[in-house]
DOFIMAR-807222 format. One line per 2 residues: number of its first residue (from 1); for each residue x, y, z of C-alpha. Coordinates in steps of 0.001 Angstrom, whole numbers, plus 500000, padded with zeros to 6 digits. Layout:
BEGIN
NUM) X/Y/Z ~ ...
# end
This chain:
BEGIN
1) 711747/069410/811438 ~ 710290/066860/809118
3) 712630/064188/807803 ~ 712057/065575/804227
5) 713309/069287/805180 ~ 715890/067455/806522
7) 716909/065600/803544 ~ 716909/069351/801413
9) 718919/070692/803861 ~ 721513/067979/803405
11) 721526/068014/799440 ~ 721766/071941/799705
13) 725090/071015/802264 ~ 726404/068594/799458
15) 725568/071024/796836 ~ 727463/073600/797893
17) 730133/071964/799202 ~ 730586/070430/795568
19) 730530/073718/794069 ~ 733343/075144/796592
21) 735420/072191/795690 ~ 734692/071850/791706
23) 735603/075895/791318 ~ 738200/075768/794031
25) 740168/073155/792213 ~ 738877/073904/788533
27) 738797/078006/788508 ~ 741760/079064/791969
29) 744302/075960/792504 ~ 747703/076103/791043
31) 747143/080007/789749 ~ 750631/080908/790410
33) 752330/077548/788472 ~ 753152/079479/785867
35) 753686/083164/784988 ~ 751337/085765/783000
37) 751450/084983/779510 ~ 750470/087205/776324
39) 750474/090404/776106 ~ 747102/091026/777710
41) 747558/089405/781475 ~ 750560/091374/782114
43) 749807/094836/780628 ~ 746613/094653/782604
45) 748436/093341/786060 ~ 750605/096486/785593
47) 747956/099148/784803 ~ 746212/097975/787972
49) 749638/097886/789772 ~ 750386/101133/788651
51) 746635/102549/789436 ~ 747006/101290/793048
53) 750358/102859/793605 ~ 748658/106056/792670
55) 745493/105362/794432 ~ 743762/106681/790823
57) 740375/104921/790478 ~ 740241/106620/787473
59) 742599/106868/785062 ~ 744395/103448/783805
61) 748010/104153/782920 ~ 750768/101866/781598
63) 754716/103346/782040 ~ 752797/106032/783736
65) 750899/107252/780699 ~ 747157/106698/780455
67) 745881/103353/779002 ~ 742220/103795/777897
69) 741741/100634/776176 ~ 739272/099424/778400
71) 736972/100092/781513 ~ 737790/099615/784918
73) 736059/096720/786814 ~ 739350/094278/786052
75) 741305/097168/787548 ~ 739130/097699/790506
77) 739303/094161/791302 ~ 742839/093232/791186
79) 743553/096438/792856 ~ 741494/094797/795366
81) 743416/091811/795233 ~ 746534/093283/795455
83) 745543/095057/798571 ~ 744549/092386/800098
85) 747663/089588/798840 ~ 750160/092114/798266
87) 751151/092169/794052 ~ 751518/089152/792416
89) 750483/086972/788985 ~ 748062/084977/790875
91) 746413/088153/792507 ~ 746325/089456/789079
93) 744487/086570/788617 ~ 741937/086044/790864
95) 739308/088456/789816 ~ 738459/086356/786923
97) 738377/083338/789384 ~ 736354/084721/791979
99) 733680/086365/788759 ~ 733724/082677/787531
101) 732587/081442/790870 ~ 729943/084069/791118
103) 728711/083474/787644 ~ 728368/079730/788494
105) 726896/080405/791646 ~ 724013/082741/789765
107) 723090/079683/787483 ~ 723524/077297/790113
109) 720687/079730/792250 ~ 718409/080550/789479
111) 718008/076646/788230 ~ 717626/076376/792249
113) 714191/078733/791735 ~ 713008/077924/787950
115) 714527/074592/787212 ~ 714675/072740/790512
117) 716494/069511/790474 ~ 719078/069855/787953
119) 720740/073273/789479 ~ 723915/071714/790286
121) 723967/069682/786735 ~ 724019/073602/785115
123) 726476/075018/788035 ~ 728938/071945/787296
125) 728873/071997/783349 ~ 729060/075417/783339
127) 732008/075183/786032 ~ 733424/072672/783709
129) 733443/073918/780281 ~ 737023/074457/778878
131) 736289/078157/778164 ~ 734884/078878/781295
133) 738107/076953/782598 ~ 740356/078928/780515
135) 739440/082646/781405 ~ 738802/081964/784511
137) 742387/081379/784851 ~ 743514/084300/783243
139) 744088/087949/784245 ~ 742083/089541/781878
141) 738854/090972/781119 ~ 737049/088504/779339
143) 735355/086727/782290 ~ 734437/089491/783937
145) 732366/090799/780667 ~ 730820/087120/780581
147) 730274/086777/784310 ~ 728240/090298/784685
149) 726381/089783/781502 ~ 725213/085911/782311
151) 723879/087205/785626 ~ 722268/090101/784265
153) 720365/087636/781521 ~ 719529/085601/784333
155) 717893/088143/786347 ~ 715953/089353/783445
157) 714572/085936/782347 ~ 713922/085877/785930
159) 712003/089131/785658 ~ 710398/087745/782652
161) 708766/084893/784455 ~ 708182/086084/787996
163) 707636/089911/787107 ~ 709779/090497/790029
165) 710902/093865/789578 ~ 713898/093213/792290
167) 715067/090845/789463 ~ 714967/093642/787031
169) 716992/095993/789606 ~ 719201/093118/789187
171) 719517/092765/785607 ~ 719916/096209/785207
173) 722951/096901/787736 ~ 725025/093743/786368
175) 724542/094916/783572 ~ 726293/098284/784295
177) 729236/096238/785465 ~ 729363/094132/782121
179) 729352/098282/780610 ~ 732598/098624/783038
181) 734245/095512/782696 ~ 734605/095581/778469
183) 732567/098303/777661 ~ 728956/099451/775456
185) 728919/095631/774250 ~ 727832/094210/777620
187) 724737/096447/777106 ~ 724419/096237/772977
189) 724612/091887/773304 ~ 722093/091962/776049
191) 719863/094384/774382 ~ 720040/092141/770688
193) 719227/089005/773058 ~ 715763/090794/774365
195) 714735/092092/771563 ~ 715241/088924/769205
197) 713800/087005/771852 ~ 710497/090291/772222
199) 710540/089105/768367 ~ 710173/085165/768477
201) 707550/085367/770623 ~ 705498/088107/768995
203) 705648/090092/772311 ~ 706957/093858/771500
205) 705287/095289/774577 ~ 707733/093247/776426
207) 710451/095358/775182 ~ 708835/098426/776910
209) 708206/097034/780188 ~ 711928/096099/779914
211) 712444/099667/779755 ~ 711585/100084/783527
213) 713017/104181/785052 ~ 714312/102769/788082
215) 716287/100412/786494 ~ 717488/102817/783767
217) 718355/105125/786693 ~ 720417/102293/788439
219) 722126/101133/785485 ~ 723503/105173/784667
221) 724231/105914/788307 ~ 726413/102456/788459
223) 728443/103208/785080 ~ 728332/106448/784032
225) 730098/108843/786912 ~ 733370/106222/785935
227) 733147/107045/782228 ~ 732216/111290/782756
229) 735108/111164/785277 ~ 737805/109736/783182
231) 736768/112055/779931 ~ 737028/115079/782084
233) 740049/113842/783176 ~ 741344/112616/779602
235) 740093/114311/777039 ~ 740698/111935/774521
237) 739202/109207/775726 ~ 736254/109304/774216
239) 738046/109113/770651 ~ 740769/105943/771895
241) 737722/104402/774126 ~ 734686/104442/772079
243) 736483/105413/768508 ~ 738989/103336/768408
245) 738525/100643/770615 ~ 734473/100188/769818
247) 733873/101065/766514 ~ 736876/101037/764914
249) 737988/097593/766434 ~ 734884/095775/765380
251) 734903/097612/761656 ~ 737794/097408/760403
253) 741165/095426/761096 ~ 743168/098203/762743
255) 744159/095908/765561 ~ 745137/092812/762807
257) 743283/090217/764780 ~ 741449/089386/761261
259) 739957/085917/761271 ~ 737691/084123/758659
261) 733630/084217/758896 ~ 733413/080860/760352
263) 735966/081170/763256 ~ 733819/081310/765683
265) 732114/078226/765226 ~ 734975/075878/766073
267) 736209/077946/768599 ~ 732490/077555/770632
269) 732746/073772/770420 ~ 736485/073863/771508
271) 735295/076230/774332 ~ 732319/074017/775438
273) 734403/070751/775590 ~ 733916/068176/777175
275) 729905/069045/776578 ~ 730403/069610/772957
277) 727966/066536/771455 ~ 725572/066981/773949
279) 724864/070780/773873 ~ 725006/070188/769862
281) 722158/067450/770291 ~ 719879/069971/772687
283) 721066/073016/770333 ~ 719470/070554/767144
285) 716670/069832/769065 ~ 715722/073447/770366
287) 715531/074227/767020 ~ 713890/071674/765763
289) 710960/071882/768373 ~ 710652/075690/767859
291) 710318/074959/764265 ~ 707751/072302/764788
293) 705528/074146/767799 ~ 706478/077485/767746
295) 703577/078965/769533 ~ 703399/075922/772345
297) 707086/076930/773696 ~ 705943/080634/774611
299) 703251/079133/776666 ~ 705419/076617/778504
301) 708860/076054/779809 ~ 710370/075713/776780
303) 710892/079482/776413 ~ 713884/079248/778102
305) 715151/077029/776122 ~ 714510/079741/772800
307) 715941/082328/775065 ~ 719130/080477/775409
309) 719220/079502/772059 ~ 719043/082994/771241
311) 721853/083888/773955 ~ 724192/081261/772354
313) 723441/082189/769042 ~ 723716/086122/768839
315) 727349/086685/770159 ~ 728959/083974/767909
317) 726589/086200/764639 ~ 727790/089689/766297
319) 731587/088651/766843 ~ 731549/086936/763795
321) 731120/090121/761456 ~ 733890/092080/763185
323) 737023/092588/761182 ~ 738786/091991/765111
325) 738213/088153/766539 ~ 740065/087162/769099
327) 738919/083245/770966 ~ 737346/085539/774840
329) 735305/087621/773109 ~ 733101/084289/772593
331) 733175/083594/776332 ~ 729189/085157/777401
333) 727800/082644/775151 ~ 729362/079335/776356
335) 727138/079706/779808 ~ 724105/079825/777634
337) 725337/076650/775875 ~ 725830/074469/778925
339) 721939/076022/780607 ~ 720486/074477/777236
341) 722061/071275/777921 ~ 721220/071273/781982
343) 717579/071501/780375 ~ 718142/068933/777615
345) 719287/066564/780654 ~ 716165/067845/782800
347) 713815/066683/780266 ~ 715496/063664/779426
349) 715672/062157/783088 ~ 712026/063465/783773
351) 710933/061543/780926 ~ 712856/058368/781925
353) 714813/058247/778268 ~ 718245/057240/777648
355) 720889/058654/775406 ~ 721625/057082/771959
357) 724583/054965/771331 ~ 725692/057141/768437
359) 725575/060169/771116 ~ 727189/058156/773901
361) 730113/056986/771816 ~ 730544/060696/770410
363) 730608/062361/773930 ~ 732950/059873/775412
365) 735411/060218/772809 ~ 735214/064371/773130
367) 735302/064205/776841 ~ 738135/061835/776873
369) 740474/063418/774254 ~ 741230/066178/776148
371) 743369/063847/778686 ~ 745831/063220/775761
373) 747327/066538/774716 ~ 747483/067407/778904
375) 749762/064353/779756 ~ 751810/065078/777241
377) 751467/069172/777435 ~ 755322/069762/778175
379) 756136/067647/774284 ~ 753498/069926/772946
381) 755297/073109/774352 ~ 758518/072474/774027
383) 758735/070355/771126 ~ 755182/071595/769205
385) 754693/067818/768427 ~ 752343/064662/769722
387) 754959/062305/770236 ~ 754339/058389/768777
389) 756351/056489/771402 ~ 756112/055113/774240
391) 754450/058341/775780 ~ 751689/058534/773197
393) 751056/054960/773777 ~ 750407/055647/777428
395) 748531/058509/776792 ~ 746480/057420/773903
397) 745612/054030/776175 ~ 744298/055691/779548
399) 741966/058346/777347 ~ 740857/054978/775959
401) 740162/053386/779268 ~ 738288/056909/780008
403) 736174/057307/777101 ~ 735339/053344/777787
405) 734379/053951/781187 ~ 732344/057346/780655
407) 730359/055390/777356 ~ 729611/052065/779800
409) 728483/054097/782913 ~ 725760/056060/780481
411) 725126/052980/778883 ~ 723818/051292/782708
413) 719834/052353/784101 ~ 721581/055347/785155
415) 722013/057294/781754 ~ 721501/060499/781586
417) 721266/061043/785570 ~ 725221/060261/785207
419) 726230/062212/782672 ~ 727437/065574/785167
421) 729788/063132/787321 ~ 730837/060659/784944
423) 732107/063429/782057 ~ 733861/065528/785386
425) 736273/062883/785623 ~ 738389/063444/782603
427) 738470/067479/782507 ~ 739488/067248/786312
429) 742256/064453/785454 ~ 743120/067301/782505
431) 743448/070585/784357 ~ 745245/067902/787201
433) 748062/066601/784515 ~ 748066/070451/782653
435) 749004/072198/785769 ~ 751422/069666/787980
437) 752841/068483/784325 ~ 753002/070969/782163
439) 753715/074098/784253 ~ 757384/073756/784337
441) 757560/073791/780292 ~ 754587/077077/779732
443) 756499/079277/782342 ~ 759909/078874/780801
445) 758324/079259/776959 ~ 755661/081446/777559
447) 756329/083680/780218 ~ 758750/086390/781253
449) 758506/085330/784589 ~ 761973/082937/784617
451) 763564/085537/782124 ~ 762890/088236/784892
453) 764261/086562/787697 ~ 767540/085294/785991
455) 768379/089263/785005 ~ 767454/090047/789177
457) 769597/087539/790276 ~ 772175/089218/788077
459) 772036/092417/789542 ~ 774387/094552/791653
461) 771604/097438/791716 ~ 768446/097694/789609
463) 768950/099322/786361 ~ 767206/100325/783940
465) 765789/097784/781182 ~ 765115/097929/777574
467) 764189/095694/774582 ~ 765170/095105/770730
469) 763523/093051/768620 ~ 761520/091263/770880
471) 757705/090651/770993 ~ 755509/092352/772989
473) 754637/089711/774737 ~ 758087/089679/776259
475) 757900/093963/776488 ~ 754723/093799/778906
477) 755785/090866/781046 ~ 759177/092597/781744
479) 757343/095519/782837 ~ 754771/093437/785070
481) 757772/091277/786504 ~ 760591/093854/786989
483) 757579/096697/788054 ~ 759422/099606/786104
485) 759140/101401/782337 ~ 760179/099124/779542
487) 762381/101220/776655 ~ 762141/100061/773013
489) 764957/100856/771064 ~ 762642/100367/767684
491) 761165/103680/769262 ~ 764230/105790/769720
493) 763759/104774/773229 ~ 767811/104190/774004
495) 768672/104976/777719 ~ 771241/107239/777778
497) 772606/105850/780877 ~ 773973/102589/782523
499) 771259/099618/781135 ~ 769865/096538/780106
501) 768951/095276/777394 ~ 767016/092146/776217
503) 767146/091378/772175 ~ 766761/087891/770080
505) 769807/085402/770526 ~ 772685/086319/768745
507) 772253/089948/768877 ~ 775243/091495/770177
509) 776420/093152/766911 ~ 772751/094497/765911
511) 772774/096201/769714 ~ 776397/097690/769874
513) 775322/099149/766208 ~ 771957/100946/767888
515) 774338/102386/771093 ~ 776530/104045/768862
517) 779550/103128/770464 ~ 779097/102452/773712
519) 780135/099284/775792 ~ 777690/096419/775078
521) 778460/092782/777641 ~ 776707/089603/777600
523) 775048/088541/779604 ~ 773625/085370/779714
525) 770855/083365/777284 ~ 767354/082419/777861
527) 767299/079327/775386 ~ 763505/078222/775830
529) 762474/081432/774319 ~ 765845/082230/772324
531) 766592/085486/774166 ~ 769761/087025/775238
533) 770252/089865/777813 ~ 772895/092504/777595
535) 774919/095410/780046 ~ 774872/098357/777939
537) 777115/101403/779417 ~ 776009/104589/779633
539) 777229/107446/777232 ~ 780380/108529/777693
541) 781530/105381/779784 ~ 783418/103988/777162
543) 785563/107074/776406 ~ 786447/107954/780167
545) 787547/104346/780564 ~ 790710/105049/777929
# end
């Protein structure tokens, strides 16, 4: 073995080793510090809780009545999961984790074949990018949508320049599990991509030879026996599904997540921190080149740069003209974001140039800001301020030192070339000081998870448990932590027996006055998210006890 094969073999060592480490620390570590939050993580822990328990692959039901909100892949994972690490929140976590890692793995390989040299630049900023952080973190089904649909877009561009038809097999199947993770959009954003892309370059016949039987065959026998099986099974799933869920939730403002026109576009910078000024300066310059020498970039490597221009561009246009935003559904575009800038950075190195001042100084500052509002996470929680004293000074001073140190290494011979390492530092030194700092203060004000085991440890014998007043938020994490059907009295749902109850602080009166009668006790308070918890008898208690 020559000493050069040698030499590959050891980067490809440190290579992955660095990727283990950057999405073991960045997408797994610490995903039990705090509880579920939202509404979304814990309704869909449960639903796969419950599914498992029933050994249905099938139907999704919440409280034991079906939930056809969404497809099954989350499910099917943390049912895996759960399997495997018994039922927890960080199970219910760890499908989007492990889909993050094999989304960053895909770019990491395909930069490996059509982009050697800056594959682990692409894998690491990708890895890196506070969105990707984010939902990687989070039981839901955001990242597996963006996961399946970046690797299918990376097979086909792979198709598109290798005419490698086991590419195409490939960008076909994920793309059947981006159709089961979050449903027809997976297949309707991928589709728009193509054809815009079929469009730029003047090359419609492409669009047909995308249209390859085999594939189409693979993709139907991957995701449709899931969706015939649950409508035989539910017949109204096609109306709650596709209906409601589809059409109605991206028409019209049923679900009242209305947002303005332009929300998207601070969200994607937000979401592509601490790579904000630098994707923005290949996004201008993408453009700017395809404006100037449109033809030249079809016949060269800068088609993948229009390709991921288009891929960036298209889901913030689509999402933007739904009546329904919400900050994941933006998540498949942020990968395309941070590829255009692992080519900006390719260029720029080959070509021996070194960033601007202006763009140095910019991307320090964004890099470094981040640090603040994580070292001082548990004011911002529990006191929804920055604070000015001596805290803020602290803070304020080492993002300095940061942004100061990132802006002089890029400044040195080494520019561009340290740009991945030297920008890692401060969004590592963030999700460090957000999850060892902060955790404390978001499990005790946004989850249920303390709330849940205070009422446990108050128990004789599990009882029933029902809410008043509360948000639903609260609703699905009881039923995630405590594993059992949540009552609403707002619903008429009042246990007629022996119960709990969980309402706003101060609520005593407002509860006795929905029991009609009955015994209502206090309990005890849960002051970080101004919640009280009540015994409530059962009917006919009160009168047999005079």
């Amino acid at each position: 073995m020559s000493r050069g094969d040698m030499n590959k073999i050891s980067r490809a060592s440190t290579d992955w080793l660095l990727l283990a480490g950057f999405c073991g620390f960045l997408f797994f570590f610490g995903l039990a510090y705090f509880g579920l939050v939202g509404a979304d993580e814990p309704r869909y822990a449960q639903v796969a809780r419950e599914m498992l328990v029933r050994h249905d692959w099938i139907t999704p039901t919440l409280g034991v009545k079906p939930w056809l909100e969404k497809p099954p892949l989350y499910y099917w994972q943390a049912m895996l999961a759960y399997s495997i690490f018994g039922v927890s929140d960080w199970a219910a976590r760890l499908p989007a984790a492990v889909d993050a890692t094999l989304m960053v793995v895909a770019i990491y390989l395909f930069l490996k074949r059509f982009r050697p040299g800056f594959q682990l630049d692409g894998a690491l900023m990708t890895a890196s990018a506070a969105g990707v952080v984010g939902f990687a973190r989070a039981a839901s089904t955001d990242m597996p949508l963006a996961a399946m649909l970046t690797i299918a877009l990376l097979a086909w561009y792979a198709w598109y320049e290798s005419e490698s038809h086991r590419c195409l097999a490939l960008f076909y199947g994920f793309l059947a599990l981006g159709m089961l993770a979050k449903g027809p959009v997976a297949p309707l954003l991928a589709a728009m991509i193509i054809a815009i892309f079929a469009a730029a370059k003047s090359d419609y016949p492409l669009l047909w030879r995308t249209l390859w039987v085999p594939g189409i065959l693979l993709f139907c026998a991957l995701a449709l026996p899931w969706h015939i099986a649950v409508q035989m099974k539910n017949p109204e799933f096609f109306r709650i599904f596709i209906l409601q869920h589809n059409f109605a939730r991206f028409g019209t403002n049923l679900y009242h997540h209305t947002e303005p026109l332009w929300y998207y576009g601070p969200v994607v910078l937000l979401g592509l921190i601490p790579w904000t000024v630098f994707v923005a300066a290949s996004l201008a310059e993408t453009i700017r080149v395809w404006w100037t020498e449109r033809q030249q970039m079809f016949v060269s490597e800068d088609a993948l740069n229009v390709f991921l221009l288009i891929w960036l561009t298209v889901p913030v246009i689509f999402f933007s003209l739904s009546q329904s935003k919400l900050p994941g559904y933006i998540v498949p575009a942020l990968p395309a974001g941070t590829l255009l800038l692992a080519e900006y950075v390719r260029r720029r190195v080959t070509d021996g140039e070194s960033p601007s001042t202006f763009l140095i100084v910019l991307h320090s500052i964004v890099a470094a800001a981040p640090v603040v509002p994580a070292l001082m996470i548990q004011y911002i929680v529990l006191q929804h301020r920055l604070p000015w004293g001596k805290a803020g000074a602290i803070s304020f001073t080492f993002a300095a030192v940061l942004a100061i140190g990132v802006a002089v290494t890029l400044r040195t011979k080494l520019g561009f070339g340290a740009l991945r390492f030297v920008t890692l530092v401060p969004i590592v030194l963030a999700v460090a000081s957000i999850l060892r700092l902060g955790a404390p203060a978001l499990d005790s004000t946004l989850s249920v998870r303390p709330l849940a085991d205070e009422i446990s440890h108050l128990e004789n014998k599990p009882l029933p448990l029902a809410v008043s007043g509360v948000s639903r938020e609260t609703e699905y994490g009881l039923a995630f932590y405590r594993n059992q059907v949540i009552d609403r009295y707002e619903s008429g749902q009042v246990p007629a027996g022996e119960h709990l109850v969980v309402a706003p602080e101060g609520s005593q009166t407002a509860v006795a006055k929905q029991v009609a009668g009955r015994r209502v006790s206090y309990l005890g308070s849960f002051a970080p998210q101004g919640l009280d918890y009540y015994w409530v008898s059962a009917v006919g208690m009160r009168e047999m006890s005079h």
